[in-house]
C-alpha positions in Angstrom: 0.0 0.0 0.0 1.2 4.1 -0.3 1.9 5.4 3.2 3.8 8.7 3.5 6.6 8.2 6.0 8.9 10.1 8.0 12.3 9.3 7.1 14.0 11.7 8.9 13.8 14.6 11.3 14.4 18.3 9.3 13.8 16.2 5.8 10.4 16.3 4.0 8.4 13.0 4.0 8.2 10.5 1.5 5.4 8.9 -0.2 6.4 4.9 0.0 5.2 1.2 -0.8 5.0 -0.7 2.5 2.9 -3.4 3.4 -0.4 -3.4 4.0 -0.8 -4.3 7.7 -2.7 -7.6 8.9 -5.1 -9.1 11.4 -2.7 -10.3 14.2 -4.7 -10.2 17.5 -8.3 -11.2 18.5 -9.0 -7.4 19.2 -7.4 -6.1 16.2 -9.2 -3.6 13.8 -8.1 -2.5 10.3 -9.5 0.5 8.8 -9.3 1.5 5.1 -8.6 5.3 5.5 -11.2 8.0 3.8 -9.7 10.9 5.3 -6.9 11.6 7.7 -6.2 15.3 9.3 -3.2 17.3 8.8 -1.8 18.6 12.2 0.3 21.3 12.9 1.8 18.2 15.2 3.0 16.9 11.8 4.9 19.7 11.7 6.5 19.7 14.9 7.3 15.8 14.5 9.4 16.6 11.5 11.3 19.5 13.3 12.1 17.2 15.9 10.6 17.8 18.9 8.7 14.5 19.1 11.7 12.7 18.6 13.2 11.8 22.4 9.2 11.7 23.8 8.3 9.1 20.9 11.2 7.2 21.0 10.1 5.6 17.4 12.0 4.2 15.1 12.0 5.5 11.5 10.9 5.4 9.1 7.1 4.8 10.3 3.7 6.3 9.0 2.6 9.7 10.1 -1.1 11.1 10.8 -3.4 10.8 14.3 -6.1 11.8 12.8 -8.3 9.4 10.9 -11.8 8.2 10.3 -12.4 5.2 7.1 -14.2 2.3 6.4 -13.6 -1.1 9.1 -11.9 -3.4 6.2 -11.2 -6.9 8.7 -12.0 -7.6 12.5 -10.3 -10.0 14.5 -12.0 -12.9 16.0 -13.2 -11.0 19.0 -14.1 -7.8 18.0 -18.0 -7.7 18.8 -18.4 -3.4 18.7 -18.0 -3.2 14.9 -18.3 -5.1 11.7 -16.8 -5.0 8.3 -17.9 -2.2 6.1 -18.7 0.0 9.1 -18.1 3.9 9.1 -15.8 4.5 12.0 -13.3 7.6 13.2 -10.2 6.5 15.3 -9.6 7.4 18.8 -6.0 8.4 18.5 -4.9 6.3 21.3 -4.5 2.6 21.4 -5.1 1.5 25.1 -4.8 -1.9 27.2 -8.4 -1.4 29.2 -6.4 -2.4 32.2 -4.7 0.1 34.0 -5.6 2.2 36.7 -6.6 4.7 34.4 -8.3 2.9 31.8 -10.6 1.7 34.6 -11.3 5.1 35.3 -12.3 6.1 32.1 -9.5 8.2 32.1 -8.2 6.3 29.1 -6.4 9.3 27.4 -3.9 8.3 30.4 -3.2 4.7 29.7 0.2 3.5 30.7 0.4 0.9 28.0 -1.1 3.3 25.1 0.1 3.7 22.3 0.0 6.5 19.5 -0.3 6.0 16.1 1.3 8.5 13.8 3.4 9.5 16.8 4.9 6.3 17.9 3.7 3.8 15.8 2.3 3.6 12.2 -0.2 6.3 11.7 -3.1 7.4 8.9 -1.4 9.0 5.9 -1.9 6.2 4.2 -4.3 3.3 2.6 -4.8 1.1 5.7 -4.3 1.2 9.3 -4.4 -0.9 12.3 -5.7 -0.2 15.5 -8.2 -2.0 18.0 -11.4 -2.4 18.8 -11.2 0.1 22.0 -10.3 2.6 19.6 -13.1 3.2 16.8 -16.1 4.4 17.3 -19.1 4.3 14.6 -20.0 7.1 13.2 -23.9 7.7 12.3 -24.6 7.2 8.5 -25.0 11.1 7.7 -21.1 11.7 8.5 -18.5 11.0 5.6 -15.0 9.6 7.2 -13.1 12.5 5.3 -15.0 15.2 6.7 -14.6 14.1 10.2 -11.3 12.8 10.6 -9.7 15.8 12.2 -12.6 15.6 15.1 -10.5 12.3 16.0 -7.5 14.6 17.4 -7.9 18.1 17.0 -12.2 17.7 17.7 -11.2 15.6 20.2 -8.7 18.1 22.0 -11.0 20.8 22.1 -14.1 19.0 22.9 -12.0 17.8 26.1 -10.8 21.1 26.5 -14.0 22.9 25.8 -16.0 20.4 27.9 -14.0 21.4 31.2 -14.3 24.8 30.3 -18.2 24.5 30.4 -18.3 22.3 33.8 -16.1 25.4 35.4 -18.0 28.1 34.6 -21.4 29.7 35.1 -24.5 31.0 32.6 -23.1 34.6 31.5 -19.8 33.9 31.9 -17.0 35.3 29.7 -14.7 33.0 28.0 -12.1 34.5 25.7 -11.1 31.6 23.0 -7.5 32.5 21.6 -7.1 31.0 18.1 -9.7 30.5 15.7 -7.7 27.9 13.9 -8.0 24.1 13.1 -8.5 23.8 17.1 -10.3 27.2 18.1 -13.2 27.0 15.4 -14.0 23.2 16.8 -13.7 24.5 20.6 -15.8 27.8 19.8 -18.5 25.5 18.1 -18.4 22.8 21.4 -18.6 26.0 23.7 -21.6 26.9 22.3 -23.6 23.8 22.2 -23.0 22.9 25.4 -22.4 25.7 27.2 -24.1 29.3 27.9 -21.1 31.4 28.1 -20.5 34.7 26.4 -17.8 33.8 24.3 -15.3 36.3 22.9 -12.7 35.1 20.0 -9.4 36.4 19.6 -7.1 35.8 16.9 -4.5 37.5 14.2 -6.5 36.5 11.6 -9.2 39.3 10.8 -11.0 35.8 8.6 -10.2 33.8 11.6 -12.5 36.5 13.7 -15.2 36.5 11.4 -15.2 32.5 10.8 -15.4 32.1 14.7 -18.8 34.7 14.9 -20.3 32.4 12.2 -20.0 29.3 14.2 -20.9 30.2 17.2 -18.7 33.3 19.0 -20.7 36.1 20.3 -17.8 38.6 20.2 -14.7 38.8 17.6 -11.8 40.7 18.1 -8.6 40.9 15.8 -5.4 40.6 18.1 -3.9 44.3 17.0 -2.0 45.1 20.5 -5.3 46.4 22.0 -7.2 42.8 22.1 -5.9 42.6 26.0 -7.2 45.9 26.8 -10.7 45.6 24.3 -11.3 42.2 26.8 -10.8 44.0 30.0 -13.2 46.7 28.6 -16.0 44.0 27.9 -15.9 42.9 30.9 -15.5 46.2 33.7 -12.4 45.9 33.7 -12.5 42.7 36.1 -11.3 40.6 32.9 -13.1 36.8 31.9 -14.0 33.9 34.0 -12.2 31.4 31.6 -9.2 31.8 29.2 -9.1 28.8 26.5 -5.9 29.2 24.3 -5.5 27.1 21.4 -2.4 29.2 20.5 0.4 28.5 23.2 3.1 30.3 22.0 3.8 34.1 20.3 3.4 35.8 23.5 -0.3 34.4 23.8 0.1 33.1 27.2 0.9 36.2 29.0 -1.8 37.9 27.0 -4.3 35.2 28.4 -3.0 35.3 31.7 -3.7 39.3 31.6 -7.2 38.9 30.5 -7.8 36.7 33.6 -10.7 37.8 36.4 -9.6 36.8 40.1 -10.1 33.2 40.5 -10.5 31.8 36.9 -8.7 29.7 35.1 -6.5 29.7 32.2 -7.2 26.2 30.2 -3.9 25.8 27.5 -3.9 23.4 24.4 -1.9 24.7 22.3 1.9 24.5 23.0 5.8 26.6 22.2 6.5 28.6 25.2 6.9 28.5 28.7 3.9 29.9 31.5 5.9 32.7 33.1 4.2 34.0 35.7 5.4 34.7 39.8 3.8 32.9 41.9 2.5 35.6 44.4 0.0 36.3 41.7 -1.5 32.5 41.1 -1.6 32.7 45.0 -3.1 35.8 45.6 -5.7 35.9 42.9 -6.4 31.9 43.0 -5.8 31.5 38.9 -6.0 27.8 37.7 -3.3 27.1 34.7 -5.2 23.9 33.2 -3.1 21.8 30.7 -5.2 20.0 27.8 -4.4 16.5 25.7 -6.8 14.6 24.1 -10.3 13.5 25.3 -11.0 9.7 25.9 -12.9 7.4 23.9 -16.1 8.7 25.8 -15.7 12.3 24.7 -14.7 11.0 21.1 -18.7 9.4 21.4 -20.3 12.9 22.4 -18.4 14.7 20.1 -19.6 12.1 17.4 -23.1 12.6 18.3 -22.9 16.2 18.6 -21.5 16.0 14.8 -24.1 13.9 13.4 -26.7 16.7 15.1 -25.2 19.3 12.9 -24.0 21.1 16.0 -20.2 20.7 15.1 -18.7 21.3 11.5 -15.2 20.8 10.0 -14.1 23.5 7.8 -11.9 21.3 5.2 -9.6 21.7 2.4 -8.7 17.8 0.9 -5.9 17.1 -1.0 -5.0 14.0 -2.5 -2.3 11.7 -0.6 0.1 12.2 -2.7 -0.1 16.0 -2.6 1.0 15.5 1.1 3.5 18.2 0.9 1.3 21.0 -0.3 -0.8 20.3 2.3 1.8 20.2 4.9 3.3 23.7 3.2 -0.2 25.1 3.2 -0.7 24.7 7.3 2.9 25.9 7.4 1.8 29.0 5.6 -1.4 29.7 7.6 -3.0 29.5 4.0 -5.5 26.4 5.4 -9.3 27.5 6.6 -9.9 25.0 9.3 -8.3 21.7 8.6 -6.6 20.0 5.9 -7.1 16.4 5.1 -5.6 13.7 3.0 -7.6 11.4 1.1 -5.9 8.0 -0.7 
C-alpha cells in the first residue's frame, strides 16, 4: 500500500510502498482510510521535537487523525463489523490500568499512539483495536470528520472542562480561531451558555469564529488585551481557553484573567511565566489539555451527526501531502486539511 513516512527529522516526507498491515490479535481492527487530518503536530514531529518523547524508530507512518471504512476484524471484536463507518480514537489502550478503569483512558500506561509512535493514517490502511473506533452515524462522511479524531477531540475535552467550570453569562475568551479554536468555539456553544469572545491574528479567523458560534470577535492588533478588559468592567473573563500557546499568547491570556479563573492551555511553544504571588493571591488555575477519551470521542460524534459541530476542510490527494503540509505551514489552510488515498 502508499503510506507517506517520515524518514528523517528536518527532511520532507516521502510517499512509500510498505505493506499493507494484517489481522494479528483477537481485538485487532483494520481500517481503510477516507480521510486523515493534517496537524500542525506533523509539523513539529518533523522538526524534531517529538523525537526523544516518541522514541520511534524511523521510518514509520505519520497522521493521528483518521476516520475510514472497518476493512477486517479479528475474532473477538463484537463493537464493529466490516464495512462499518468508523473515526479512530488516536490512542490505542490496554483497558487495564488504573486509568483505563477510570475512564480516564487518554492516560493509559500501556497506550500507544499511532502517527506518533507507531504507524499512523497518511496512508491506505491502518491498524488499530477495537477500543479505539467508534461508529459514526450514516450522515457523516469519514473525510469530513477525521480531524474531530485529534484536533475535535482536544478541544471538545478542552472545551467540555471549560463548560463544567464556569457559570451561565460567563466570559470566555477563545484564543485562536484555527484548526483547534473554530472546533472549541463551536463545542462552547452547544454545550455551554457562556458569552464567548474570540481572539485571533486572523481578521478571517475573527469573522469565521462569529459564524459558528462566537458572540464577540476581536482581531489581536495590540489592543485585544485591553478591548477584553473593557467588555468585561475591567475585572477581565472567568475562563481563558488558548488554542495558541506560543507568540506571546500566554501572557496575553494570563492578563485577561478575572480573580479566580482559570486559564485552560492546548496549544503548546512557550513556557507559563508567571510569579507565583500572583496564582496565589488571585487563586488562577493554569489547566493543561491532551486529548479527550474514547467517551468524549462518542459525544463529540453525536454532537456532529446533530449538525451542532462542523469541519471547515480543504482535501488534497495523498500524494499531494507536501502541499498540504506547506499550506498549514503557511497559515494559507481554513480550518483543517485532510488527505484522502
Amino acid at each position: 500500500m502508499r503510506a507517506v513516512q517520515v524518514v528523517g527529522y528536518h527532511d520532507k516526507l516521502q510517499l512509500n510502498e510498505v505493506p499493507a498491515p494484517e489481522i494479528t490479535g483477537p481485538h485487532d481492527v483494520i481500517v481503510r482510510i477516507g480521510g486523515a487530518g493534517v496537524c500542525r503536530t506533523d509539523l513539529h514531529i518533523l522538526e524534531g521535537q517529538w523525537e526523544a518523547k516518541s522514541g520511534v524508530a524511523l521510518p514509520y507512518t505519520i497522521g493521528h487523525e483518521n476516520a475510514g471504512w472497518v476493512e477486517a476484524i479479528g475474532d473477538a471484536v463484537t463493537n464493529v463489523a466490516v464495512g462499518d463507518k468508523v473515526i479512530l480514537h488516536p490512542l490505542i489502550t490496554c483497558g487495564l490500568c488504573r486509568a483505563c478503569r477510570f475512564g480516564d483512558d487518554v492516560h493509559c500506561e500501556n497506550s500507544r499512539f499511532p502517527g506518533i509512535d507507531t504507524d499512523g493514517g497518511y496512508a491506505e490502511f491502518l491498524k488499530t483495536t477495537a477500543r479505539s473506533v467508534v461508529k459514526i452515524d450514516d450522515s457523516l462522511e469519514p473525510a469530513d470528520v477525521a480531524a474531530l479524531a485529534d484536533a475535535g477531540l482536544t478541544a471538545y475535552h478542552a472545551a467540555a472542562k471549560v463548560a463544567r467550570m464556569t457559570r451561565p453569562g460567563d466570559t470566555c475568551v477563545v484564543i485562536g480561531a484555527g484548526g483547534l479554536g473554530h472546533i472549541g468555539i463551536q463545542v462552547l456553544a452547544a454545550i455551554s451558555a457562556l458569552r464567548i469572545v474570540v481572539v485571533d491574528r486572523n481578521p478571517d479567523a475573527v469573522e469565521l469564529a462569529k459564524e459558528v458560534g462566537a458572540e464577540i470577535g476581536i482581531v489581536a492588533d495590540g489592543t485585544h488585551v485591553q478591548q477584553v478588559l473593557d467588555l468585561t468592567g475591567g475585572h477581565g473573563a472567568e475562563a481563558v481557553l488558548d488554542f495558541v500557546g506560543e507568540g506571546g499568547a500566554t501572557a496575553e491570556g494570563t492578563a485577561m484573567l478575572r480573580r479566580a479563573s482559570s486559564f485552560f492551555v492546548v496549544g503548546y511553544g512557550e513556557n507559563i511565566d508567571v510569579p507565583t504571588i500572583d496564582v496565589i493571591s488571585t487563586e488562577i488555575n493554569f489547566i493543561g489539555n491532551l486529548v479527550g477519551s474514547y467517551n468524549d470521542l462518542g459525544e463529540l460524534m453525536d454532537l456532529a451527526a446533530r449538525g451542532k459541530v462542523k469541519l471547515h476542510t480543504s482535501t488534497y490527494a495523498l500524494a499531494d501531502f507536501q502541499q498540504a503540509l506547506d499550506d498549514l505551514d503557511a497559515g494559507r489552510v481554513r480550518g483543517r486539511a485532510i488527505l484522502v488515498p
